[in-house]
C-alpha positions in Angstrom: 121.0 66.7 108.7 120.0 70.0 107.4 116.9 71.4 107.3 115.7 74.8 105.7 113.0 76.4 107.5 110.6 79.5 106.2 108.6 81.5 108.7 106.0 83.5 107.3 103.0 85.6 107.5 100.1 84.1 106.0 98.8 86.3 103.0 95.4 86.5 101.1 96.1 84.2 97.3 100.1 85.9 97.4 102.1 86.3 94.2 104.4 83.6 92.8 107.3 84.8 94.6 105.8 83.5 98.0 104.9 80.6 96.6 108.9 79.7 95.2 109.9 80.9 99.3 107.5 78.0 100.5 108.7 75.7 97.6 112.3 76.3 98.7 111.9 75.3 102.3 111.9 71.6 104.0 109.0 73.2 106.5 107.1 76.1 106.5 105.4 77.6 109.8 102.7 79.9 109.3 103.5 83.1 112.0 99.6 84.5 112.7 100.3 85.1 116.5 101.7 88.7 115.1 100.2 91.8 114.7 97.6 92.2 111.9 98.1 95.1 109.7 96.3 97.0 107.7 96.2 98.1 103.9 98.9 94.4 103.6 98.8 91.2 101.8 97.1 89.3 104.9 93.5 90.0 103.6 94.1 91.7 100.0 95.9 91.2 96.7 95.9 92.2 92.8 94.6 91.1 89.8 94.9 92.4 85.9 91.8 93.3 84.6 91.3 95.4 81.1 91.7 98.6 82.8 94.4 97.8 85.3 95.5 96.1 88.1 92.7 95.9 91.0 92.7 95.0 94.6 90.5 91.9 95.6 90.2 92.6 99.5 88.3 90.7 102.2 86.7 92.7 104.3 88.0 92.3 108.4 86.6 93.2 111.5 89.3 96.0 112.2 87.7 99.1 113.4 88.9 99.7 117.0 91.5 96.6 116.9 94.8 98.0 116.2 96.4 95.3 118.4 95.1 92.2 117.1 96.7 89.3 115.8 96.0 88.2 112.3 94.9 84.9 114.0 92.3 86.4 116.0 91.1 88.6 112.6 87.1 88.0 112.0 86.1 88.2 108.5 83.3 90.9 108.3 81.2 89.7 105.4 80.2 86.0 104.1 79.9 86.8 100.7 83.2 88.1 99.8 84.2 85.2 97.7 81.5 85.4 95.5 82.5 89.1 94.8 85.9 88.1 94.1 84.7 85.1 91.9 82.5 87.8 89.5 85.9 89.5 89.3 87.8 87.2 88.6 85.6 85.4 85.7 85.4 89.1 84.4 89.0 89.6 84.5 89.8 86.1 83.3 87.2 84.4 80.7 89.5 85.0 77.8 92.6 83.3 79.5 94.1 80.3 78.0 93.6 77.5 80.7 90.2 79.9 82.5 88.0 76.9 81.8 90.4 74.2 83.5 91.3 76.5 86.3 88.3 78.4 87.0 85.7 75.9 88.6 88.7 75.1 91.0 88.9 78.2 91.9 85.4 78.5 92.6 85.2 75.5 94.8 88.3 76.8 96.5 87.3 80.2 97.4 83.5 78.9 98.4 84.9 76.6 100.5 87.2 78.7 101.8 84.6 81.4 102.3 82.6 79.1 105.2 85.6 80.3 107.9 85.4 82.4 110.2 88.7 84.0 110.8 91.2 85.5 108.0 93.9 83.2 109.3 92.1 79.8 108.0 90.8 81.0 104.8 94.8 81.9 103.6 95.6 78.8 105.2 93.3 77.1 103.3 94.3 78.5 99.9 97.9 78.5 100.9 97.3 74.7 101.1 95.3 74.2 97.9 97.5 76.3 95.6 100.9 74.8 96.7 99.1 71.3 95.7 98.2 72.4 92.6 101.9 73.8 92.0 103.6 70.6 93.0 105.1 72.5 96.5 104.9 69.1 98.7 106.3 70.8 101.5 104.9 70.8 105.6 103.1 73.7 107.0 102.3 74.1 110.7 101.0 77.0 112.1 103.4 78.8 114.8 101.1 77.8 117.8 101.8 73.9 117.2 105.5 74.7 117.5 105.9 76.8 120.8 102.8 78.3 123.2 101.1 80.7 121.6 101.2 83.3 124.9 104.9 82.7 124.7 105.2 83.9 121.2 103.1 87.2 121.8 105.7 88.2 124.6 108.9 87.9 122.5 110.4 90.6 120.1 110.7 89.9 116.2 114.2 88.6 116.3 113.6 86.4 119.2 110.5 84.8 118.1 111.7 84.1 114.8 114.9 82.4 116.7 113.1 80.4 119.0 110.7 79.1 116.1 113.6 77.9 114.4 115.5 75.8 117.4 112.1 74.1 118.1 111.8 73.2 114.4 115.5 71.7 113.9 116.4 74.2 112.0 120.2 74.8 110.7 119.1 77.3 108.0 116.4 80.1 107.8 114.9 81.7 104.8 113.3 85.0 105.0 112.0 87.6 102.7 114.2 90.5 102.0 112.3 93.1 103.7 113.0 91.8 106.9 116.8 92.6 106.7 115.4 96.1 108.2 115.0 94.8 111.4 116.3 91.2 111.9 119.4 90.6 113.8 121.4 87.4 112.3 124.2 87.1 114.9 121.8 85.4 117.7 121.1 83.0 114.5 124.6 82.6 114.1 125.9 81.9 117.4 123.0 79.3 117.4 124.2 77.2 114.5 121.7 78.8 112.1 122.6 80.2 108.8 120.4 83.0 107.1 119.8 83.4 104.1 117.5 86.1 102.0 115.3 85.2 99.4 116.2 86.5 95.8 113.3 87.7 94.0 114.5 88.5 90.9 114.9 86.7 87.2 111.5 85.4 87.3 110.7 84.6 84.1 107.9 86.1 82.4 104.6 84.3 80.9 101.6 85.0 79.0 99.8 87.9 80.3 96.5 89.3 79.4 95.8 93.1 79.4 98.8 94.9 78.0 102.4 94.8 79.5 103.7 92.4 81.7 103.2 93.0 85.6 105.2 90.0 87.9 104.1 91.1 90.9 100.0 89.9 90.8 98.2 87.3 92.6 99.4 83.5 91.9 96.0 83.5 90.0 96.9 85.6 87.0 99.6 83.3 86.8 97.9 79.8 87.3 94.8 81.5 84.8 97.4 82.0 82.2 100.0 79.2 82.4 97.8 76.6 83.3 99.8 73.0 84.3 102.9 74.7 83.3 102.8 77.3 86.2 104.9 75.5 88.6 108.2 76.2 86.2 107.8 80.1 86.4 108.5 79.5 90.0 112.3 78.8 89.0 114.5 81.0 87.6 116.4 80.1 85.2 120.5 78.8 85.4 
């Protein structure tokens, strides 16, 4: 039987192109055991607001830590989702589906807010957005698939490899980026097929502020389309 497997960082509300990876995959492990780096998607993305696109970040405990994992990343002040929600509803109140979509989100990010770590409030959301796109898909966090320890000690290539036999894997899906650095033929002598996720012919949708910008938060999108934002994660044929 086959079986399509994405292993990926877990980012802070990512754009609709993470969201069609997940969507594309029979299980998805989340891979926090890794570094944490700064000025990334883990604790930040964008939004379009009337004089631009702006960065809503949550602020980490980072000063000092340049090793730590994004699983071991302490949020650094409580009250960051109610500064993203004044934002947002700034941002937002003249979108087409704000007033269906916008008490979820403030449920979402409040309840998200009452964690601790970086790692479970993306987790969280992760979750919560898929459901509302229709993504019915398994997420499991790299530590409930191999020891955690074990993970730290192996190089990018490896890790990802190993991850994938202990899943039952026969293909892997990864982002494009990573064709910098990963090495497919241990993949291939395993049985594994890799494959890169294409990115492009998204279509585009409603958009407030001006011209069209595809790369924003899954918000602007879900603010915009509404129920209809699960079919701007397929391209078209």
């Amino acid at each position: 039987m086959k079986k399509s497997v994405v292993i990926t960082q877990s980012n802070y509300i990512p754009w609709r192109g993470y969201f069609d990876m997940l969507r594309s995959a029979d299980q998805v492990i989340l891979l926090d055991s890794v570094q944490y780096t700064r000025r990334d998607w883990r604790n930040r993305n964008r939004i379009k607001t009337s004089n631009g696109p702006v960065w809503l970040t949550i602020p980490v405990e980072a000063k000092g830590r340049y090793n730590q994992a994004i699983d071991e990343t302490l949020i650094s002040d409580t009250d960051w989702a109610n500064s993203h929600l004044r934002s947002i509803e700034l941002a937002y109140r003249r979108a087409p589906h704000f007033n269906m979509i916008f008490p979820e989100l403030v449920d979402l990010l409040r309840d998200a807010a009452t964690e601790l770590y970086l790692t479970k409030v993306n987790e969280r959301l992760i979750r919560a957005i898929c459901q509302r796109l229709g993504i019915d898909v398994p997420i499991t966090r790299c530590s409930e698939v191999l020891d955690r320890v074990v993970l730290r000690t192996m190089e990018p290539t490896q890790r990802l490899l190993e991850l994938c036999l202990a899943s039952g894997a026969t293909r892997y899906l990864s982002g494009p980026a990573a064709k910098a650095y990963l090495d497919v033929s241990p993949f291939s002598q395993s049985g594994i097929e890799v494959d890169w996720m294409d990115y492009s012919g998204y279509s585009e949708y409603p958009q407030l502020w001006g011209g069209f910008d595809p790369t924003l938060s899954i918000i602007d999108l879900l603010l915009n389309t509404g129920l209809e934002a699960g079919s701007f994660l397929k391209r078209p044929l």
